[in-house]
C-alpha positions in Angstrom: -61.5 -98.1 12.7 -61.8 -95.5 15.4 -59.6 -94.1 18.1 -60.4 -91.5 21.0 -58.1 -90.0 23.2 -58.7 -87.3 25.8 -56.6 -84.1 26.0 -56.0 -82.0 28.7 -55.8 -78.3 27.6 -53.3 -77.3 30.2 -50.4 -74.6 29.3 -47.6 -77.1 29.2 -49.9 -78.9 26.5 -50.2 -75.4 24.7 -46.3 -74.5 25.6 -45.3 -78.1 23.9 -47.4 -77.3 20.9 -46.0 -74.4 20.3 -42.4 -75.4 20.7 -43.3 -78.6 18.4 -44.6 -76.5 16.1 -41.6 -73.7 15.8 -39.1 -76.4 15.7 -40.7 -78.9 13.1 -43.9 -77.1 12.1 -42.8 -73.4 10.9 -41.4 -73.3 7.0 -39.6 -69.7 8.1 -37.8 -71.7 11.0 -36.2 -73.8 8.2 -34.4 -70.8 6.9 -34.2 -68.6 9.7 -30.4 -69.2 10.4 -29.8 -68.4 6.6 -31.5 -65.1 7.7 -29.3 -64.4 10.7 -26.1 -64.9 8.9 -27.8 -62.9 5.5 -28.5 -60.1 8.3 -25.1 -60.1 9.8 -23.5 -60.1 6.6 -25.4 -57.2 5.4 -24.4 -55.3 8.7 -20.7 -56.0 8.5 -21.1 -55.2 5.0 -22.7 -51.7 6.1 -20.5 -51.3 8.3 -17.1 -51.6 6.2 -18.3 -48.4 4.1 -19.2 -46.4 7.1 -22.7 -46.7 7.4 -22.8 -47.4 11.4 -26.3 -46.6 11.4 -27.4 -49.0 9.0 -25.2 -51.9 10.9 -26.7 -51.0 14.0 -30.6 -51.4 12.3 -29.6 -54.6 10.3 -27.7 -56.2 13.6 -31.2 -55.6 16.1 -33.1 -56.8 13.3 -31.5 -60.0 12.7 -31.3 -60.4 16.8 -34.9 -59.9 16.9 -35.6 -62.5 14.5 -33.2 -65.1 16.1 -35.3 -64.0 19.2 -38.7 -63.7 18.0 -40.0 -67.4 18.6 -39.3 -66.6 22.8 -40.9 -63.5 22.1 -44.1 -64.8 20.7 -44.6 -67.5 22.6 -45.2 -66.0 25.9 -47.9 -63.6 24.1 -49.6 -66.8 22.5 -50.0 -68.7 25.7 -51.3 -66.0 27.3 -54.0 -65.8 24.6 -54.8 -69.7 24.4 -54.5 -69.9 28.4 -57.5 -66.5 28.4 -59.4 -69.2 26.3 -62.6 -71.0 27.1 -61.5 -74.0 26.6 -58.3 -73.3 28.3 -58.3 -76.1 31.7 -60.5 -78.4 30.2 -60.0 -81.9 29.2 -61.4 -83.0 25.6 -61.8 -85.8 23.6 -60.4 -86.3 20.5 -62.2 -88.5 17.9 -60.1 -90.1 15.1 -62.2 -92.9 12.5 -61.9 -93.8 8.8 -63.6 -90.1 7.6 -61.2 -87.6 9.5 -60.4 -86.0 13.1 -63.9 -85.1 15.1 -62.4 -81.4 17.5 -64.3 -81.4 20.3 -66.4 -78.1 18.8 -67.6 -81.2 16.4 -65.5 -80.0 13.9 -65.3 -82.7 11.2 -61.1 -82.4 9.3 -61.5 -85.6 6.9 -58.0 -86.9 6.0 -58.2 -86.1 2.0 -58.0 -82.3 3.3 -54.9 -82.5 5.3 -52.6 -80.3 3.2 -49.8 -80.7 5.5 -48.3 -83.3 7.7 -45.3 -83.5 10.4 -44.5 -86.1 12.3 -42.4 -84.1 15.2 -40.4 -86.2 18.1 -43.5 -84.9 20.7 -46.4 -84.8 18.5 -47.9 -85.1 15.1 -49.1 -81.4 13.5 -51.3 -81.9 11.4 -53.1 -78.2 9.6 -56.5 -79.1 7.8 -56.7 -75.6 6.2 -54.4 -72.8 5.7 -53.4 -71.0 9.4 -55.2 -73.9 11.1 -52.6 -76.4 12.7 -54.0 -79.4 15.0 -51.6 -80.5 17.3 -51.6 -84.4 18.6 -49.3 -85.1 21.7 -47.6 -88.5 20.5 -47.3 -89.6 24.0 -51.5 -89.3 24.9 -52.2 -91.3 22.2 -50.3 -94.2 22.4 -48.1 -95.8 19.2 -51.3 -97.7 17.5 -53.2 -93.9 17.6 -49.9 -93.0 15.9 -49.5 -94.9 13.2 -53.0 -94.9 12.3 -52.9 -91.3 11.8 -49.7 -91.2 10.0 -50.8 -93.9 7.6 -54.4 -92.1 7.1 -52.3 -88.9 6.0 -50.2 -90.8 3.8 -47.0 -90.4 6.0 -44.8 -93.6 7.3 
């Protein structure tokens, strides 16, 4: 069976796959309030036997990482919307064997090592610090669950 979908590679595509990805996709995100509390703790822990410097540090740190996310993105979309394929519109190829990018880039199924199926989107990474993300919403629910049932997922 074989599904195609175009893709516009506007920013709010790249801005949704980003948030999609922070909020369902990143394993830190998972524990990052553990972090912020942990942090906090520390600090107030600092703090109680005097060592206002070491607060202070602990305290921006654990801000910054609360923060980072807002941070980040504006730096990646920036570098996806500087791009060459920034402003075009693609076509995605899904069929039996895998996911077809539109650089020809063959993913087959057997190789996805991870799978989320977010709210927006499906991320799917066939290699390690590769993520592919699929906008639920351009590919219609039959796209949707053929995907999730090629990756193993329901």
């Amino acid at each position: 069976m074989e599904h195609r979908f175009n893709l516009a590679l506007t920013r709010e595509h790249y801005a949704e796959s980003f948030d999609q990805f922070i909020r369902y996709g990143s394993i830190w995100r998972k524990i990052e309030y553990f972090l912020v509390i942990f942090f906090f703790a520390v600090a107030a822990w600092c703090a109680s036997v005097g060592e206002w410097f070491a607060a202070v540090l602990i305290t921006f740190i654990g801000v910054y990482e609360f923060f980072a996310p807002t941070l980040k993105k504006k730096t990646w979309l920036k570098h996806q919307m500087e791009s060459e394929s920034a402003g075009s519109e693609v076509e995605i190829l899904l069929d039996d064997e895998g996911l077809e990018s539109p650089s020809k880039e063959k993913f087959p199924w057997k190789d996805m090592w991870r799978v989320v199926n977010a709210p927006k989107g499906i991320l799917l990474w066939p290699e390690k610090k590769k993520m592919v993300y699929l906008p639920k919403e351009k590919m219609g629910e039959e796209t949707v669950n053929y995907v999730l049932s090629m990756c193993g997922k329901r």
